[in-house]
KEDOFI-216206 format. One line per field, with one value per atom (N, C-alpha, C): x, y, z; residue number from 1; atom name; residue in three letters. Coordinates in Angstrom, 3 decimals, m for minus. Layout:
east = [X;...]
north = [Y;...]
up = [Z;...]
num = [NUM;...]
atome = [CA;...]
residu = [ALA;...]
% end
This chain:
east = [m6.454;m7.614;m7.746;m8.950;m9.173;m9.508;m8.822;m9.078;m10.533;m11.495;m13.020;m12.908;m12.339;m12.317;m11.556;m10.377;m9.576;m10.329;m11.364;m11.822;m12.921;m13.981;m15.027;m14.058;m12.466;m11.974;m11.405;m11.564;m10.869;m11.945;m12.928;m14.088;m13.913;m13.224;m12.555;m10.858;m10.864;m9.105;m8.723;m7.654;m6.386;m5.395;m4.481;m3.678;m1.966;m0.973;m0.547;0.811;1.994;3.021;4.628;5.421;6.621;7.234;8.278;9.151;9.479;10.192;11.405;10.410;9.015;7.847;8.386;8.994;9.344;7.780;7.451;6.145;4.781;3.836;2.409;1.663;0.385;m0.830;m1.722;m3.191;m3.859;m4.407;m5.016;m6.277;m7.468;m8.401;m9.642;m10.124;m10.095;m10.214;m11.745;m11.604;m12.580;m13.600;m12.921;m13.977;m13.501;m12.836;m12.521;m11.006;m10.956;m9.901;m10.416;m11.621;m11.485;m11.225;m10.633;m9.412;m8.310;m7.855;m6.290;m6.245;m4.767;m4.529;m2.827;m1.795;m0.756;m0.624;0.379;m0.016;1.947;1.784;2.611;3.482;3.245;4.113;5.456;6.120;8.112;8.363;7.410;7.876;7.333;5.950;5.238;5.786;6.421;7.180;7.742;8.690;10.143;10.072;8.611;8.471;7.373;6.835;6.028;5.283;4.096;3.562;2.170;1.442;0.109;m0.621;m1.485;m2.242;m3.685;m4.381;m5.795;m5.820;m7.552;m7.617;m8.085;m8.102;m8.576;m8.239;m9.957;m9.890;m8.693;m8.573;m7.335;m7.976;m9.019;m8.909;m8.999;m8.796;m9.404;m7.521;m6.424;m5.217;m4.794;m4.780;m4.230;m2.309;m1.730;m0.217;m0.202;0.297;m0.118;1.576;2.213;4.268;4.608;5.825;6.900;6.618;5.832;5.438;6.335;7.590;8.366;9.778;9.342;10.054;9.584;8.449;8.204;8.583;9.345;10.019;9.039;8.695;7.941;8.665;8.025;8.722;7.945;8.119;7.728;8.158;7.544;7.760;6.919;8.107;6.567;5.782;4.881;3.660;3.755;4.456;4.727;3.408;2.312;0.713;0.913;1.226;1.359;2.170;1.788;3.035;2.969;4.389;4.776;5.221;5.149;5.549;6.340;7.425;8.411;9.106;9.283;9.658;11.521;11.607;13.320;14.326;13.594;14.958;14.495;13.514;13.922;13.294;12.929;12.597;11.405;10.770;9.154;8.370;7.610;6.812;5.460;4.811;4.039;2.069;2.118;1.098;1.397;0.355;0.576;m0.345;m0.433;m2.011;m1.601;m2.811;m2.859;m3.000;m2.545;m2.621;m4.180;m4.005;m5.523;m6.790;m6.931;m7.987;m7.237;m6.956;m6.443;m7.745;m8.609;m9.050;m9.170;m8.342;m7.717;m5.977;m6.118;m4.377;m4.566;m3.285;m2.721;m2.141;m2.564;m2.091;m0.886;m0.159;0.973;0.206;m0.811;m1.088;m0.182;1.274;2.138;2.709;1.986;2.047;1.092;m0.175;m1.290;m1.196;m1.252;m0.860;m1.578;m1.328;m1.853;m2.343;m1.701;m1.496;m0.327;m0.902;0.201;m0.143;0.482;0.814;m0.046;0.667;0.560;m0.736;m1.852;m3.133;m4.047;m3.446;m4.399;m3.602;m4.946;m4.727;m4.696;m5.140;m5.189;m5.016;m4.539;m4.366;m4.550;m5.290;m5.269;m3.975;m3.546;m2.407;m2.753;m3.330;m3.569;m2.645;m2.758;m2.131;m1.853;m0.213;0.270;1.383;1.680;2.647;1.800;0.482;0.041;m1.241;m0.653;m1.393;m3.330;m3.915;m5.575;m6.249;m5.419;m5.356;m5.018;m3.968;m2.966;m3.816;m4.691;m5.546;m7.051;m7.752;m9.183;m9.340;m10.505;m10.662;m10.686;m10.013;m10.147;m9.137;m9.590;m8.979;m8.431;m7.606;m7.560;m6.699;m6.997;m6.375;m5.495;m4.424;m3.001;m2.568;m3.151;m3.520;m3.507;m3.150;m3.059;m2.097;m1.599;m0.377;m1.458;m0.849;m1.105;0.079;m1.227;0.282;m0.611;0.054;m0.011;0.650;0.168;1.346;1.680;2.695;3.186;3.050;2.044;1.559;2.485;3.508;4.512;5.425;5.112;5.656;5.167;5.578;4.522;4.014;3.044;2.392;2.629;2.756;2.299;0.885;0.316;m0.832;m1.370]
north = [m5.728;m5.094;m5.613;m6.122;m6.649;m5.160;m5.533;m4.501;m4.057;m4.659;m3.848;m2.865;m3.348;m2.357;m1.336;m1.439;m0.439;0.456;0.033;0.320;1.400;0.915;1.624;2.856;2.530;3.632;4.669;4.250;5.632;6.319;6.302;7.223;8.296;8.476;9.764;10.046;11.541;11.832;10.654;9.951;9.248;9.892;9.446;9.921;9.653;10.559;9.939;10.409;10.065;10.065;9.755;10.315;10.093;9.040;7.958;6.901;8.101;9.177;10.023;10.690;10.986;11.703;12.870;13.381;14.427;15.611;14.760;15.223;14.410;15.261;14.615;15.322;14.388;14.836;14.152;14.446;13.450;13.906;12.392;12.196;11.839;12.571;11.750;11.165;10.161;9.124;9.374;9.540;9.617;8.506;7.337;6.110;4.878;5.415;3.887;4.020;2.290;1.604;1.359;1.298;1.063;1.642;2.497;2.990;2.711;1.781;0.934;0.753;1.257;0.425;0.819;0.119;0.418;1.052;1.663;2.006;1.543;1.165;0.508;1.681;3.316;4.226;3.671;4.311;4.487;4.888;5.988;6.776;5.451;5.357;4.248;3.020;2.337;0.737;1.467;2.514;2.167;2.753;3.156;3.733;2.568;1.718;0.754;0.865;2.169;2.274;2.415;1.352;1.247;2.695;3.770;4.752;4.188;5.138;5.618;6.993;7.439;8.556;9.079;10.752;12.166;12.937;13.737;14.795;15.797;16.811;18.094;18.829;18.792;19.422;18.296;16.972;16.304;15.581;16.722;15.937;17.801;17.762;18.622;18.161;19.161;19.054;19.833;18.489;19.011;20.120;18.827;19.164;18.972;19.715;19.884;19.887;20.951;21.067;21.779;22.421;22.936;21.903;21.029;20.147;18.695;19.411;18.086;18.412;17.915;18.297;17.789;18.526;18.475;17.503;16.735;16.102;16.007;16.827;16.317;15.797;15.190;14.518;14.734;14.634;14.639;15.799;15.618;16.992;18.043;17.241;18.042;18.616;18.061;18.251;17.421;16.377;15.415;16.221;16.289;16.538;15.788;14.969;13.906;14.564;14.524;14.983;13.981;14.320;13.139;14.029;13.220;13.769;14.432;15.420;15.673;14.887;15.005;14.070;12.469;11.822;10.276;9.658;10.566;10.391;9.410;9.221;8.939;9.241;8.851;9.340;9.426;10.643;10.793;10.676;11.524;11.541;12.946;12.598;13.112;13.490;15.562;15.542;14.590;14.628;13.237;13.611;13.322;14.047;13.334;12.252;11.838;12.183;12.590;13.115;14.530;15.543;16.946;17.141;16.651;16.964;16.317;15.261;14.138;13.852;13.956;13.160;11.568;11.036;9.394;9.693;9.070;8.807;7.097;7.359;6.512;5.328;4.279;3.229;3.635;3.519;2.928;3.838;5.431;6.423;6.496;5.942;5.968;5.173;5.597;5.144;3.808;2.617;0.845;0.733;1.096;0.580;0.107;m0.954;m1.367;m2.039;m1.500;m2.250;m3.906;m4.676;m5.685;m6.434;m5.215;m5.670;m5.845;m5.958;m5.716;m7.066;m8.111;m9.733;m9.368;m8.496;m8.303;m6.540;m6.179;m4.500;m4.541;m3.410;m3.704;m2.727;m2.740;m2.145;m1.346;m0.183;0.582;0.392;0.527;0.947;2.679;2.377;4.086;4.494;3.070;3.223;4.032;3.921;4.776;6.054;6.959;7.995;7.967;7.490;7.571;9.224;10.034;11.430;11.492;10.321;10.222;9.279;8.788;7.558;7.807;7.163;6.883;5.608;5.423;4.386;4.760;6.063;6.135;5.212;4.722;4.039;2.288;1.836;0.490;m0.151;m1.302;m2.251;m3.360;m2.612;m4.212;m5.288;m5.156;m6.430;m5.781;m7.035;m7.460;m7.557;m7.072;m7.458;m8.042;m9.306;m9.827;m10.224;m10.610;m10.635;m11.931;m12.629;m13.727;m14.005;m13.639;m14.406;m15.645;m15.579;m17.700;m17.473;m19.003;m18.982;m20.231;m20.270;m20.744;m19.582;m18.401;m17.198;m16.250;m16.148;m15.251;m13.944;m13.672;m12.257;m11.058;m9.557;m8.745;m8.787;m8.200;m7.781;m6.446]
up = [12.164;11.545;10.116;9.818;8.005;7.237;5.653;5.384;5.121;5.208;5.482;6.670;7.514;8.714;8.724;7.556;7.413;6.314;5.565;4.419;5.550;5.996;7.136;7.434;7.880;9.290;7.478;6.455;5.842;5.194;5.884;5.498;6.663;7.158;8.392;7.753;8.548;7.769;8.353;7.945;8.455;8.399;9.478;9.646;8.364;8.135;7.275;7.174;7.039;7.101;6.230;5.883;5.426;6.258;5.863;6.639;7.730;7.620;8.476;9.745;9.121;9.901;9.818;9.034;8.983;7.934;7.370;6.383;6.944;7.906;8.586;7.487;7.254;6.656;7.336;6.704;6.926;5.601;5.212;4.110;4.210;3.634;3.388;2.012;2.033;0.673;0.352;m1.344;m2.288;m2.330;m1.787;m2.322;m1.421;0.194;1.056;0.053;0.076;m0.373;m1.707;m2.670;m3.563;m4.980;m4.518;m5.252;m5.601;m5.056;m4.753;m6.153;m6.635;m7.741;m7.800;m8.698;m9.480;m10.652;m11.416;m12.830;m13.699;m14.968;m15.253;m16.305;m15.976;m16.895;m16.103;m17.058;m16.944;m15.480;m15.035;m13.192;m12.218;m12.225;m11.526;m11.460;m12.389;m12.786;m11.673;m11.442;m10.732;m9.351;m9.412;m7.925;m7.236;m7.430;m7.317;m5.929;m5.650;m5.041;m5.068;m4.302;m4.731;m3.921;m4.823;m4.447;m4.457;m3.274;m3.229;m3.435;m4.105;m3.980;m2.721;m3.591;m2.461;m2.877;m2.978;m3.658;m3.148;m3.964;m4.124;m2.554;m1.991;m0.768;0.525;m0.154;1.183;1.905;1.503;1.650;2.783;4.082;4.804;5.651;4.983;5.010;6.678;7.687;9.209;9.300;9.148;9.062;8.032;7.799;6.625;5.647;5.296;4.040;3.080;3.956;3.357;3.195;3.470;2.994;2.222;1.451;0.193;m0.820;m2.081;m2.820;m4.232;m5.293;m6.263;m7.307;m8.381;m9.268;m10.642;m11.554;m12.261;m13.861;m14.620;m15.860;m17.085;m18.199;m19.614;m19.847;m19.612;m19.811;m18.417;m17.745;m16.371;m15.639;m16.056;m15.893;m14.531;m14.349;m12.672;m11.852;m10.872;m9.567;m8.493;m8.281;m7.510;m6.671;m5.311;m3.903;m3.350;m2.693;m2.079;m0.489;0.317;1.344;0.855;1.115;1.177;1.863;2.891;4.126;3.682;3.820;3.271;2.076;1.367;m0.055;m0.644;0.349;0.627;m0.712;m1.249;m2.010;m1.137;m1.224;m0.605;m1.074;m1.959;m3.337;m4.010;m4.961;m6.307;m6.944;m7.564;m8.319;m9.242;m9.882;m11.247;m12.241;m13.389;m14.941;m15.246;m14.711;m15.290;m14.753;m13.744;m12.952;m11.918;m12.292;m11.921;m11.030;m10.590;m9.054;m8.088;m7.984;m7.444;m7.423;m5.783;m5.435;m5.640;m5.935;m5.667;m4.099;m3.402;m2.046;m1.828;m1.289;m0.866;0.165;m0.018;1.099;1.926;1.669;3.031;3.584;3.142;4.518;5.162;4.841;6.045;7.041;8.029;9.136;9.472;9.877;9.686;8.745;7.412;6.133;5.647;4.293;3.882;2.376;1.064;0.112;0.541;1.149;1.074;2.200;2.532;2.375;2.090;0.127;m0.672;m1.531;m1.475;m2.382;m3.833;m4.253;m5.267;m5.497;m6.879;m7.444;m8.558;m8.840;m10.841;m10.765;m12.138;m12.859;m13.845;m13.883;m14.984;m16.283;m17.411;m18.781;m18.556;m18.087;m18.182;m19.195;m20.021;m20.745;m21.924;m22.135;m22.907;m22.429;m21.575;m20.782;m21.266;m20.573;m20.582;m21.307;m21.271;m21.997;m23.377;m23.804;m24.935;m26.109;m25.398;m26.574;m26.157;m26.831;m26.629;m25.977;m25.189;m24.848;m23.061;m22.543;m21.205;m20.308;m18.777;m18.256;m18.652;m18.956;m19.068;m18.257;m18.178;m16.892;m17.575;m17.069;m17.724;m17.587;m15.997;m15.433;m14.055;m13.184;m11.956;m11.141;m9.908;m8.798;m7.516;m7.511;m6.469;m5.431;m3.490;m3.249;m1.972;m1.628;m0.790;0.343;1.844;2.721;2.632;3.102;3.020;4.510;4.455;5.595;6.842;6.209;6.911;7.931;7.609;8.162;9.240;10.727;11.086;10.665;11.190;10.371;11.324;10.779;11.683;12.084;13.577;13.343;12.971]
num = [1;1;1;2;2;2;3;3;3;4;4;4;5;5;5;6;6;6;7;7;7;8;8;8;9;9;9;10;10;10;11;11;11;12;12;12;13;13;13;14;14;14;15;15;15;16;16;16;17;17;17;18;18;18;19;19;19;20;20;20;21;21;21;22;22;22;23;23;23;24;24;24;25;25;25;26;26;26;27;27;27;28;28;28;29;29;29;30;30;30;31;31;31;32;32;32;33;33;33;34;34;34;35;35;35;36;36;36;37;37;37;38;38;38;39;39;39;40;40;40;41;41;41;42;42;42;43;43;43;44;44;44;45;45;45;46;46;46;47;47;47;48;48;48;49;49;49;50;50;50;51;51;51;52;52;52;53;53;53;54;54;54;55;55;55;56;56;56;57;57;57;58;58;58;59;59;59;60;60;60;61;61;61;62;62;62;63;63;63;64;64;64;65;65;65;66;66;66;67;67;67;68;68;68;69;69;69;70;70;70;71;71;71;72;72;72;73;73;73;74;74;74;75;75;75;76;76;76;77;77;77;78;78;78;79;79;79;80;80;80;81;81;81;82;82;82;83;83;83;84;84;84;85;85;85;86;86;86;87;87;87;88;88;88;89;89;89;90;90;90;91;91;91;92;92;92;93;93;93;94;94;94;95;95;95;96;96;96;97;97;97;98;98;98;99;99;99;100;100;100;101;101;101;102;102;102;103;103;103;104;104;104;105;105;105;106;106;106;107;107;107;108;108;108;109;109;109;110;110;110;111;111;111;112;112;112;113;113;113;114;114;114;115;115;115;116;116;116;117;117;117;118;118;118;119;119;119;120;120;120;121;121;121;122;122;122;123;123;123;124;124;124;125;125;125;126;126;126;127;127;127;128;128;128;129;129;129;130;130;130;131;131;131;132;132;132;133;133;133;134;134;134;135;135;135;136;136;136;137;137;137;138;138;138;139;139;139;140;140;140;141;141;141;142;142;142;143;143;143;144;144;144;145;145;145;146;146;146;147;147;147;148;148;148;149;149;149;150;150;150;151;151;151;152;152;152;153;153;153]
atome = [N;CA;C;N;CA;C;N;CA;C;N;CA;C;N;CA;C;N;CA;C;N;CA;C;N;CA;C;N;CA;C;N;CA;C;N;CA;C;N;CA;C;N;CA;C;N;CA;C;N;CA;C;N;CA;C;N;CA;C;N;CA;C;N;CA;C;N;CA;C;N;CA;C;N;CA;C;N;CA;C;N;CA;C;N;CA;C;N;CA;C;N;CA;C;N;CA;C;N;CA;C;N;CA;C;N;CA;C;N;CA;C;N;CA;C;N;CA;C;N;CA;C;N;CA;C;N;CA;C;N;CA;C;N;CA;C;N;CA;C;N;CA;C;N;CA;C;N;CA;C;N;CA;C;N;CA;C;N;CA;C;N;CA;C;N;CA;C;N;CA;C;N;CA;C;N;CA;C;N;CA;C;N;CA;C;N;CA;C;N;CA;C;N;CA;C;N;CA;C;N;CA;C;N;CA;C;N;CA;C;N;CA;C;N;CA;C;N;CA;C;N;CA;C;N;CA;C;N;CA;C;N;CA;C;N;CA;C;N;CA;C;N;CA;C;N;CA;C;N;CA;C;N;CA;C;N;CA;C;N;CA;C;N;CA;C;N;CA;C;N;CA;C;N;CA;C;N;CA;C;N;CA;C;N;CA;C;N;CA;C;N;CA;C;N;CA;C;N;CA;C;N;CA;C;N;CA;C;N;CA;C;N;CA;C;N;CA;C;N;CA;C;N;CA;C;N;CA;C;N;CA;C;N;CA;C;N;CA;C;N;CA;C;N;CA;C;N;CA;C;N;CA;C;N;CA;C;N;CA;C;N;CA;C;N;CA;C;N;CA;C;N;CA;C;N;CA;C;N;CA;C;N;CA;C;N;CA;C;N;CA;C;N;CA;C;N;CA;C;N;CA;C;N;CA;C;N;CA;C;N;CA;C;N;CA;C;N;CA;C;N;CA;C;N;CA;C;N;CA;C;N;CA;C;N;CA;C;N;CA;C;N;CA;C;N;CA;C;N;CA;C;N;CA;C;N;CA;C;N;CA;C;N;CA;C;N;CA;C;N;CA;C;N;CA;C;N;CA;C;N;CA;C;N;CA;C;N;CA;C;N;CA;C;N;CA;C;N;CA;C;N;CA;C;N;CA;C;N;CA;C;N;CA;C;N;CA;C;N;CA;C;N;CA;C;N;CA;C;N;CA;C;N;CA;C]
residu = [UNK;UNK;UNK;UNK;UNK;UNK;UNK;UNK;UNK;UNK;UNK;UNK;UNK;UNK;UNK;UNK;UNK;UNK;UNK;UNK;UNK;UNK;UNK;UNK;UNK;UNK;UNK;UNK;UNK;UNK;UNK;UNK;UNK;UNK;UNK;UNK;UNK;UNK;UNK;UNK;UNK;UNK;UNK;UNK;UNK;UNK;UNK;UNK;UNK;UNK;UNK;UNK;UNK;UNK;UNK;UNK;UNK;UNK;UNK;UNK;UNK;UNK;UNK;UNK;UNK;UNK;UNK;UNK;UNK;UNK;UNK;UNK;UNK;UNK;UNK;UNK;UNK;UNK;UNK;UNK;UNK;UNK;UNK;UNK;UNK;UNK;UNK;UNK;UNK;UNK;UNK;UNK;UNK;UNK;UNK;UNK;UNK;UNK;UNK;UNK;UNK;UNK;UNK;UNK;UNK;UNK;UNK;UNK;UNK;UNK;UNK;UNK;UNK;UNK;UNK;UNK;UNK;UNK;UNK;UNK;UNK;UNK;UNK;UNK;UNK;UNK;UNK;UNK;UNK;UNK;UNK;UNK;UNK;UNK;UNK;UNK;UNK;UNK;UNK;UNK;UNK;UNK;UNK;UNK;UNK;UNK;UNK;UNK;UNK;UNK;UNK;UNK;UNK;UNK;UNK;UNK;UNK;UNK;UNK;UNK;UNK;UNK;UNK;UNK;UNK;UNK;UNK;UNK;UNK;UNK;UNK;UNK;UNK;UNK;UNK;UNK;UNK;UNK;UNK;UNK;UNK;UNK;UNK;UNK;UNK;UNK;UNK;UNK;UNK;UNK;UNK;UNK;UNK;UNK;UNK;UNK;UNK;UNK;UNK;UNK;UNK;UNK;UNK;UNK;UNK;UNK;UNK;UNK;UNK;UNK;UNK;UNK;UNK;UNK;UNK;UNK;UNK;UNK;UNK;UNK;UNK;UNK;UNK;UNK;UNK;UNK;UNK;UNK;UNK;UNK;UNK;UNK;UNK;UNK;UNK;UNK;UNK;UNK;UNK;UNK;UNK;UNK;UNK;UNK;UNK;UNK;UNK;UNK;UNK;UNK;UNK;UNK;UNK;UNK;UNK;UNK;UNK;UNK;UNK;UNK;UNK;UNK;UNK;UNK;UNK;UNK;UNK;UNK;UNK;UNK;UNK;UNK;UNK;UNK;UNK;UNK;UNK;UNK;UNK;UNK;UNK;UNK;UNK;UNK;UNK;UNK;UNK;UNK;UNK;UNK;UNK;UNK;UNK;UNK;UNK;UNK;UNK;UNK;UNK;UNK;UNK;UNK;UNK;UNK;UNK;UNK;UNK;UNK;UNK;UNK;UNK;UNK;UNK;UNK;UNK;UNK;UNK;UNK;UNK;UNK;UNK;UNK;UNK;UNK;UNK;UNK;UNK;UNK;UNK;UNK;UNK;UNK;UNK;UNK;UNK;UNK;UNK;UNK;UNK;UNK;UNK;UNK;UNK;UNK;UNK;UNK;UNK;UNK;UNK;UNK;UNK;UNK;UNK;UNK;UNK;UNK;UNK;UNK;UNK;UNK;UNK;UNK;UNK;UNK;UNK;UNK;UNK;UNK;UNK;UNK;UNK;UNK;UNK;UNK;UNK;UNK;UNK;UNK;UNK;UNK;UNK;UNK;UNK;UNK;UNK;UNK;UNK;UNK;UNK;UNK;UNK;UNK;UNK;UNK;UNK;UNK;UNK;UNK;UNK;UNK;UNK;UNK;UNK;UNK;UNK;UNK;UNK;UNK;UNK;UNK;UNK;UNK;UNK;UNK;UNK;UNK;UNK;UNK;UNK;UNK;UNK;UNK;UNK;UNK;UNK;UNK;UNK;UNK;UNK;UNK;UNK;UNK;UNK;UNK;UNK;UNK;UNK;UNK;UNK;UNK;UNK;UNK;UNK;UNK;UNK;UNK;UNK;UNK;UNK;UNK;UNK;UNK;UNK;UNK;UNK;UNK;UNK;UNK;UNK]
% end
């Protein structure tokens, strides 16, 4: 599936998942895929997971909701959700937009991080709340198959 077609199919919940499946949701995304991005604060560098949005009601917790474990940092205004049993990051309200989750690409189900050629990288080392100027972009993660390699489909 290209991601246009994956982009078309997340205008319906998708389906969405922890590695363990121990934590089911589904989401419905704010804007498709073009939302995709990274962000380069201190938590994000070391958790390096590209999110989409969805709004605060469009994320329904099917299983284990009593087993997502809260995380938070700093202003403690964000809350990061992670599976208990395999430590998944799942999504997260957002300090920068509090009526909006960050969703995990690589728990939606035929998603993946790496079907996206390109990601911007937000500026999180200095919080969009903390300065003027709003959202800024730090750059870019790109990613390329080597096409010497077979592919999934």
């Amino acid at each position: 599936m290209t991601l246009e077609e994956k982009d078309a199919e997340a205008r319906t919940p998708l389906r969405a998942a922890c590695h363990c499946g121990t934590v089911k949701f589904t989401v419905l995304l704010t804007d498709g895929l073009r939302t995709a991005r990274r962000c380069n604060c201190s938590f994000c560098r070391m958790r390096g997971a590209v999110a989409v949005s969805a709004n605060l009601d469009g994320i329904q917790v099917l299983q284990g909701q009593d087993s997502l474990t809260l995380y938070q940092f700093n202003t403690g205004e964000a809350k990061h959700y992670f599976c208990a049993r395999c430590g998944i990051y799942t999504f997260h309200a957002r300090r920068s937009d509090p009526t909006q989750y960050g969703v995990n690409v690589a728990c939606i189900e035929g998603m993946s991080p790496f079907d996206f050629e390109e990601v911007p990288v937000t500026e999180g080392r200095s919080h969009p709340k903390d300065r003027q100027g709003g959202t800024l972009v730090a750059g870019w993660l790109s990613y390329r198959p080597n096409p010497g390699q077979a592919q999934d489909a």
